[in-house]
C-alpha atoms as a printed R data frame, in Angstrom:
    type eleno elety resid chain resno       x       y       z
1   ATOM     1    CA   UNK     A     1 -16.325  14.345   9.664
2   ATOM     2    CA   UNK     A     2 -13.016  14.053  11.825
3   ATOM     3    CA   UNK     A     3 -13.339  10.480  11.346
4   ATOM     4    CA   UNK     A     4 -13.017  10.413   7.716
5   ATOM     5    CA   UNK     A     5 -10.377  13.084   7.877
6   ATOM     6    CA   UNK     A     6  -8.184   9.945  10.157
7   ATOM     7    CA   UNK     A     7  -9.139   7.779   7.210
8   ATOM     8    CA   UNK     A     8  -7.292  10.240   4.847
9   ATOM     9    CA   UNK     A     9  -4.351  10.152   7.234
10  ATOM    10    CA   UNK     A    10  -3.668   6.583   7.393
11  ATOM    11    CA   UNK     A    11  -3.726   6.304   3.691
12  ATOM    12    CA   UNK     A    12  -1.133   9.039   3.395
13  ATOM    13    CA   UNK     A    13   0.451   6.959   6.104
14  ATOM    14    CA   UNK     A    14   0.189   3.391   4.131
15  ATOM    15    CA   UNK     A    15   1.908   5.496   1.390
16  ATOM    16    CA   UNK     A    16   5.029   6.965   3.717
17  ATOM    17    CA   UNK     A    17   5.532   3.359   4.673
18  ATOM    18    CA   UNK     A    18   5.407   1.728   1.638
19  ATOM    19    CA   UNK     A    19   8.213   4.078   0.646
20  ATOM    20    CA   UNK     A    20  10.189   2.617   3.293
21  ATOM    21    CA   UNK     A    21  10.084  -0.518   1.975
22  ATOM    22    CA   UNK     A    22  10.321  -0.004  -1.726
23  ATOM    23    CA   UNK     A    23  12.343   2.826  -3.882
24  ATOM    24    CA   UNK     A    24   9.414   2.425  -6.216
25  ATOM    25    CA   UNK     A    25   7.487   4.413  -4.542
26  ATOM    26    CA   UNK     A    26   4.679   7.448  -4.907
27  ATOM    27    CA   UNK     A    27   6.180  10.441  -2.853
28  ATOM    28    CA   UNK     A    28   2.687  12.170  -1.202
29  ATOM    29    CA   UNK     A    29   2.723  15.366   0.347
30  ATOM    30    CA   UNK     A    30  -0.287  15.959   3.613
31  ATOM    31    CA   UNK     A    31  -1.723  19.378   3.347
32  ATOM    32    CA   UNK     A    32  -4.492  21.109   4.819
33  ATOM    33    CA   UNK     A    33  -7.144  21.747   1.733
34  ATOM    34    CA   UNK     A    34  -9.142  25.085   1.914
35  ATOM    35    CA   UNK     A    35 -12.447  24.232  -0.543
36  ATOM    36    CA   UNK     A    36 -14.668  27.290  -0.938
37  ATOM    37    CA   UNK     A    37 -18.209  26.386  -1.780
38  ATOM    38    CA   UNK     A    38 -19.135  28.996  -4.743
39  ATOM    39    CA   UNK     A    39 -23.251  28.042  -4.368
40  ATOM    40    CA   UNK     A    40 -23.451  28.408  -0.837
41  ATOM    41    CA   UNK     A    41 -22.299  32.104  -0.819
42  ATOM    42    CA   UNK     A    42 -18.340  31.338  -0.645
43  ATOM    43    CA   UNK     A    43 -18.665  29.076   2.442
44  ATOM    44    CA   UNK     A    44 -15.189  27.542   3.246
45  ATOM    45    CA   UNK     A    45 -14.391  24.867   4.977
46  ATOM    46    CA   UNK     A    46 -11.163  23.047   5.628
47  ATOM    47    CA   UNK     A    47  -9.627  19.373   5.959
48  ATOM    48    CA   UNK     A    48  -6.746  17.339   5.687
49  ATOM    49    CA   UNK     A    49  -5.726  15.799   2.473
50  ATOM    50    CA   UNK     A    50  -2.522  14.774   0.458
51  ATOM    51    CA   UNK     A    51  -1.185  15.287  -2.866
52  ATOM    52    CA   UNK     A    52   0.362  12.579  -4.998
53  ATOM    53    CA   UNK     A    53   3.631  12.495  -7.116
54  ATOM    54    CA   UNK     A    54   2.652  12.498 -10.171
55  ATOM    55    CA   UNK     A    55   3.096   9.431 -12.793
56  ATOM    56    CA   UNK     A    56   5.795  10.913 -15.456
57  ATOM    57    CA   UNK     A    57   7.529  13.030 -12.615
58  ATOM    58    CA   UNK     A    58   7.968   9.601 -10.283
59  ATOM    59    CA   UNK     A    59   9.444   8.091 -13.159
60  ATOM    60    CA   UNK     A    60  11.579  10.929 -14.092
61  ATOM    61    CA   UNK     A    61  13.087  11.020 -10.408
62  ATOM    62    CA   UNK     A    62  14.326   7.682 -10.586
63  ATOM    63    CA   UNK     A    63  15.671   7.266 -13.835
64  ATOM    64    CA   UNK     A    64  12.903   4.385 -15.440
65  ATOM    65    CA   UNK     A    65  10.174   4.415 -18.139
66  ATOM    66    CA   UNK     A    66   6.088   4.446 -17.413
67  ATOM    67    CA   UNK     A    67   5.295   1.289 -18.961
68  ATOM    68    CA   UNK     A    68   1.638   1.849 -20.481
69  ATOM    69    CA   UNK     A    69   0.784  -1.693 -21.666
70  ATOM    70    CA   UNK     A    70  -2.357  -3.378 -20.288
71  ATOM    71    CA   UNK     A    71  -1.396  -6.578 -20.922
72  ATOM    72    CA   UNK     A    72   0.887  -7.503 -18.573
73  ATOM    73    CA   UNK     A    73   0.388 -10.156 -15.876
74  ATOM    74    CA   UNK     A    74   1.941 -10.727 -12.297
75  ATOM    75    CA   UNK     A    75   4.602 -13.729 -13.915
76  ATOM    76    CA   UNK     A    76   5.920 -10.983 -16.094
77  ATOM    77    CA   UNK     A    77   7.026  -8.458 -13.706
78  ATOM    78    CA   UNK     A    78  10.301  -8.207 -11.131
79  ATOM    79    CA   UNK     A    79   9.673 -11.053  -9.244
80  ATOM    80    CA   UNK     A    80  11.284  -9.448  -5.927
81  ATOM    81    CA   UNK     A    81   9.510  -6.382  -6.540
82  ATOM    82    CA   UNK     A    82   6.325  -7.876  -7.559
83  ATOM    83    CA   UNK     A    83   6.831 -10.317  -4.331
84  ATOM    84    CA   UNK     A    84   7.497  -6.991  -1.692
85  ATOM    85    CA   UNK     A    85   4.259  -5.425  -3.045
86  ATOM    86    CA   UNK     A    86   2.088  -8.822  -2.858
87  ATOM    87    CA   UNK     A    87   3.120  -9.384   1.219
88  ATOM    88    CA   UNK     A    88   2.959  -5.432   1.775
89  ATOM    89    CA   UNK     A    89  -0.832  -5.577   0.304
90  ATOM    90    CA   UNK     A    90  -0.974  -8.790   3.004
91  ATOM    91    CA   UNK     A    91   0.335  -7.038   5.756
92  ATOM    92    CA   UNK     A    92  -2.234  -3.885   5.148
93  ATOM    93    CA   UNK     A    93  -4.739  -6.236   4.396
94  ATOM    94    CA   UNK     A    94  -5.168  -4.337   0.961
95  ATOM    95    CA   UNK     A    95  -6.921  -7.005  -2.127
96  ATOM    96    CA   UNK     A    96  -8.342  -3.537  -4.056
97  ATOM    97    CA   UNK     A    97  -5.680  -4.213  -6.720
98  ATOM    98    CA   UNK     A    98  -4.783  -6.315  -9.657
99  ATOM    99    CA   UNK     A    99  -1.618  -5.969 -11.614
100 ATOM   100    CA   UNK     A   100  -3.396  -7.724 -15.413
101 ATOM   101    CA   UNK     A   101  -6.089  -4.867 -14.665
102 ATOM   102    CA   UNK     A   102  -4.116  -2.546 -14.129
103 ATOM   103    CA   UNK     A   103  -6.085  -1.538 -10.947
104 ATOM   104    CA   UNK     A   104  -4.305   0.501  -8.289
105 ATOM   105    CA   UNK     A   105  -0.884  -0.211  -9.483
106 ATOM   106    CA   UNK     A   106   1.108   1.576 -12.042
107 ATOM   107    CA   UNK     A   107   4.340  -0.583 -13.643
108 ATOM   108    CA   UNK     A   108   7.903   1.311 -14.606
109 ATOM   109    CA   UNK     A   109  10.253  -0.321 -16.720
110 ATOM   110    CA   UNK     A   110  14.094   0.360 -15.461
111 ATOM   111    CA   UNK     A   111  17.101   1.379 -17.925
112 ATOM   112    CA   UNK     A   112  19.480  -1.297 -16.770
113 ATOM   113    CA   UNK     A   113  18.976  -4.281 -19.569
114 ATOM   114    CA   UNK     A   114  19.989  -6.743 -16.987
115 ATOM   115    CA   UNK     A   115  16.983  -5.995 -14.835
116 ATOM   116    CA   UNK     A   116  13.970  -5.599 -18.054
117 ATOM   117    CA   UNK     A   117  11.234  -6.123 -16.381
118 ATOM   118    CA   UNK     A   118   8.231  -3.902 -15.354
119 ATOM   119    CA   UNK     A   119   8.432  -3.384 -11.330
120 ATOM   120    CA   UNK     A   120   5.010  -2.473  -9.848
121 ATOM   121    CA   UNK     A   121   4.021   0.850  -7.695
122 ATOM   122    CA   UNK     A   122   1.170   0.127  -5.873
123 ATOM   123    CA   UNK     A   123  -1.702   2.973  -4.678
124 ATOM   124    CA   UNK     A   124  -4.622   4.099  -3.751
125 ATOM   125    CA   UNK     A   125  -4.921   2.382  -0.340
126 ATOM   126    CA   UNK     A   126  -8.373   3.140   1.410
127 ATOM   127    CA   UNK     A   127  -9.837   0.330   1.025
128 ATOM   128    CA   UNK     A   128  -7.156  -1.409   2.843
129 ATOM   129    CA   UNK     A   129  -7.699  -3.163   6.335
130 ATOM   130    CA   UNK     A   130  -5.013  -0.910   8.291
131 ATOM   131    CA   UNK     A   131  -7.101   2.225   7.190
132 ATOM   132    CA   UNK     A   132 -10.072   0.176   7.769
133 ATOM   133    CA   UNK     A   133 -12.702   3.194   6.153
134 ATOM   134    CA   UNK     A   134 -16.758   2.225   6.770
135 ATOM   135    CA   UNK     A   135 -17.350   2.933   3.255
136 ATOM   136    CA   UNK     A   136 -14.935   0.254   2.060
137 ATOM   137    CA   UNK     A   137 -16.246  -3.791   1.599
138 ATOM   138    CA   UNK     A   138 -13.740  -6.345   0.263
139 ATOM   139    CA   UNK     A   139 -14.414  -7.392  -3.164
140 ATOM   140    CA   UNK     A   140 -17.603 -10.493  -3.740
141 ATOM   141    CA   UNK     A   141 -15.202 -12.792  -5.234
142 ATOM   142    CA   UNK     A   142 -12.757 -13.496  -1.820
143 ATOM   143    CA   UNK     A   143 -15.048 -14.530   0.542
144 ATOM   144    CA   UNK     A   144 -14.102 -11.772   3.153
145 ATOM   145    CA   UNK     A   145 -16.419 -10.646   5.431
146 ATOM   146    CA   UNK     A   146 -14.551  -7.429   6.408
147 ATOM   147    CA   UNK     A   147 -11.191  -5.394   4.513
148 ATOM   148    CA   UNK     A   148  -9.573  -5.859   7.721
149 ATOM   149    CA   UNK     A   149  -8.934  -9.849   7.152
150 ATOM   150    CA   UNK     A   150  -5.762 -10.132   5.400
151 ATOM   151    CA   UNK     A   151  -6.194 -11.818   1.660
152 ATOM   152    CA   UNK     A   152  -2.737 -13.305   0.001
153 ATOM   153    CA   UNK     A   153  -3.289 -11.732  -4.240
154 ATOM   154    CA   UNK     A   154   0.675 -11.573  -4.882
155 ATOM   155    CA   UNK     A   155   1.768 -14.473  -7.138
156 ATOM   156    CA   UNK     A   156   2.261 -18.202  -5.833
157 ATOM   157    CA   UNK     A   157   5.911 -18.645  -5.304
158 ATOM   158    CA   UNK     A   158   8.123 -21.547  -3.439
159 ATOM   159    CA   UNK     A   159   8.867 -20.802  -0.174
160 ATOM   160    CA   UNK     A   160  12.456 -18.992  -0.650
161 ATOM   161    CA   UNK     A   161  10.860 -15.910  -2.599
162 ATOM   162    CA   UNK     A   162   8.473 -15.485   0.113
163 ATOM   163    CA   UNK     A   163  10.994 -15.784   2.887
164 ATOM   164    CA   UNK     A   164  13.264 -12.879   0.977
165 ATOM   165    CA   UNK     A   165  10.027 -10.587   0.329
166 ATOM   166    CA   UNK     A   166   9.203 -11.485   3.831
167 ATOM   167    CA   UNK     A   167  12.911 -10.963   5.217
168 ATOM   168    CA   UNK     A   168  13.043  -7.497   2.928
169 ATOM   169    CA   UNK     A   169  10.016  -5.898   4.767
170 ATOM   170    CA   UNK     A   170  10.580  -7.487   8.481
171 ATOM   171    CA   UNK     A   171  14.494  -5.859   8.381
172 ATOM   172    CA   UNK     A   172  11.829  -2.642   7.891
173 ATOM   173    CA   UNK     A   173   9.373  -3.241  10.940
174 ATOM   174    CA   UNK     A   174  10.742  -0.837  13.771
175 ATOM   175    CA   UNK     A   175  11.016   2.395  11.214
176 ATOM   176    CA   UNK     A   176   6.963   1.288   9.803
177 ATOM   177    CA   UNK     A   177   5.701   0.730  13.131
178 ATOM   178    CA   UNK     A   178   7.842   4.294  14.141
179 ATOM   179    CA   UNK     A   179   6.108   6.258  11.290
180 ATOM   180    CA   UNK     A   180   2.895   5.143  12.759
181 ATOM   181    CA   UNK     A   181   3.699   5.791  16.247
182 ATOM   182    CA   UNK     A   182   5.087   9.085  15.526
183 ATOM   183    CA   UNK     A   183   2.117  10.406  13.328
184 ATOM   184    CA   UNK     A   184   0.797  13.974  15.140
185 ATOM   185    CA   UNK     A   185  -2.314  14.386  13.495
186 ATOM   186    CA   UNK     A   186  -3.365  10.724  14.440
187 ATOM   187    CA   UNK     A   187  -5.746  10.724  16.885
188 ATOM   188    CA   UNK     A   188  -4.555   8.333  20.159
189 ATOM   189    CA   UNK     A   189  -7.837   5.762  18.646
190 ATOM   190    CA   UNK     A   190  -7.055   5.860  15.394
191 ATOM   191    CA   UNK     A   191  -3.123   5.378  16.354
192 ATOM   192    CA   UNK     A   192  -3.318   2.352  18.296
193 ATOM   193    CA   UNK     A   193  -5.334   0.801  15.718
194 ATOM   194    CA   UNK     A   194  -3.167   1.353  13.506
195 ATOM   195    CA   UNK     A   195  -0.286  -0.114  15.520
196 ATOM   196    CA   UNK     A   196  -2.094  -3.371  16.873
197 ATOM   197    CA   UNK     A   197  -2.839  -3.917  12.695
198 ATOM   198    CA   UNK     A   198   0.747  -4.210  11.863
199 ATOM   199    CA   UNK     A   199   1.875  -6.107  15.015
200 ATOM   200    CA   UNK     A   200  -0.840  -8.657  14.307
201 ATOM   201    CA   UNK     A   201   1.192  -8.914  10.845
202 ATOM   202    CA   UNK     A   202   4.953  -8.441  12.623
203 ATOM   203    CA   UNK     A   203   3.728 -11.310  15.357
204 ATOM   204    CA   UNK     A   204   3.266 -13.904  12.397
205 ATOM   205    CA   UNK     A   205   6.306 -12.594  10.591
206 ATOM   206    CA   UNK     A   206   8.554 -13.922  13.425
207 ATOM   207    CA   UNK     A   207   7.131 -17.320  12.226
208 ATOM   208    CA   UNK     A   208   7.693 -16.721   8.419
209 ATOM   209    CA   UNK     A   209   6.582 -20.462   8.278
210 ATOM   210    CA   UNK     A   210   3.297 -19.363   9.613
211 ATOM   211    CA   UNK     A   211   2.902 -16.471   7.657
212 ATOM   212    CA   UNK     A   212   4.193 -18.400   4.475
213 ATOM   213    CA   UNK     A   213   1.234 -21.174   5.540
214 ATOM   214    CA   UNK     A   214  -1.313 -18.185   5.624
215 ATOM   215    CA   UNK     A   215  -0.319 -16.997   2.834
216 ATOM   216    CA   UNK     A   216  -0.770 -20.499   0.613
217 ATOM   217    CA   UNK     A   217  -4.328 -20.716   2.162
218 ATOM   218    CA   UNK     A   218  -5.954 -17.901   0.642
């Protein structure tokens, strides 16, 4: 349906802006898929969709190292990195990941010895609140009743790491809200949903007390 073809655009979207905010990023690539339905005597049909970087070639572009351990936890990562990913999954209102379960994220370990530690690359983002897909229910465990309520799951940190993950993605805000604005195959609905989802984020970012209080309640 056209509406699930928006979904597929705001995830390519979530993906676009996360590579504003991070170099550790998936590249993605929208295309218009052609699927040809051999049973049904060659029917075709036709929809948007987007292709993803692969893992070995992202890591080969920027110079690091897949690490393929399952055992690491959120302590033992880049603690910037890992703190830019856990308010970005706030501010999309995305909890469909875990870093010890390796779920949705992917971790790359740099070359430089002074920085040894693996830096997550979040994605797979449709269950997140800012694509807001009907198929998609926040996990038993959090106490949501819909994705689109924003759930803290990045590590607990005093107050100065938030403020610089929080400070790192605000000095970000008018090229992410741009990317959305911008977007011609969002639909004008779709668009200003879109938009009103990241102000409600950008309006308690002004406060980063506020948003640092929301973020110790959950």
């Amino acid at each position: 349906s056209k509406q699930y073809e928006q979904y597929v655009i705001k995830e390519y979207l979530a993906y676009k802006i996360y590579s504003e905010i991070s170099p550790y990023s998936f590249r993605v690539r929208l295309i218009r898929m052609k699927y040809i339905d051999t049973g049904r005597k060659n029917k075709e049909t036709s929809s948007w969709a987007f292709m993803i970087e692969p893992e070995d070639m992202m890591a080969e572009r920027l110079g690091v190292m897949s690490v393929k351990s399952d055992v690491v936890s959120m302590q033992y990562t880049d603690t910037l990195m890992m703190n830019v990913v856990g308010v970005y999954m706030f501010m999309i209102g995305n909890s469909d990941y875990s870093i010890a379960g390796r779920h949705n994220v992917k971790l790359i370990r740099r070359l430089d010895p002074i920085k040894p530690l693996p830096v997550p690359v979040p994605y797979d983002f449709d269950y997140a609140g800012i694509v807001n897909a009907s198929y998609a229910i926040p996990g038993e465990n959090l106490g949501l009743l819909s994705v689109t309520e924003r759930y803290y799951l990045g590590p607990c940190r005093e107050d100065h790491h938030y403020l610089t993950a929080i400070d790192h993605i605000q000095k970000n805000r008018d090229r992410i809200l741009e990317i959305v604005e911008s977007s011609p195959y969002l639909d004008e609905k779709n668009k200003k949903e879109m938009f009103r989802y990241l102000e409600g984020y950008f309006s308690l970012a002004e406060k980063p007390e506020n948003l640092i209080s929301r973020i110790k309640s959950t």
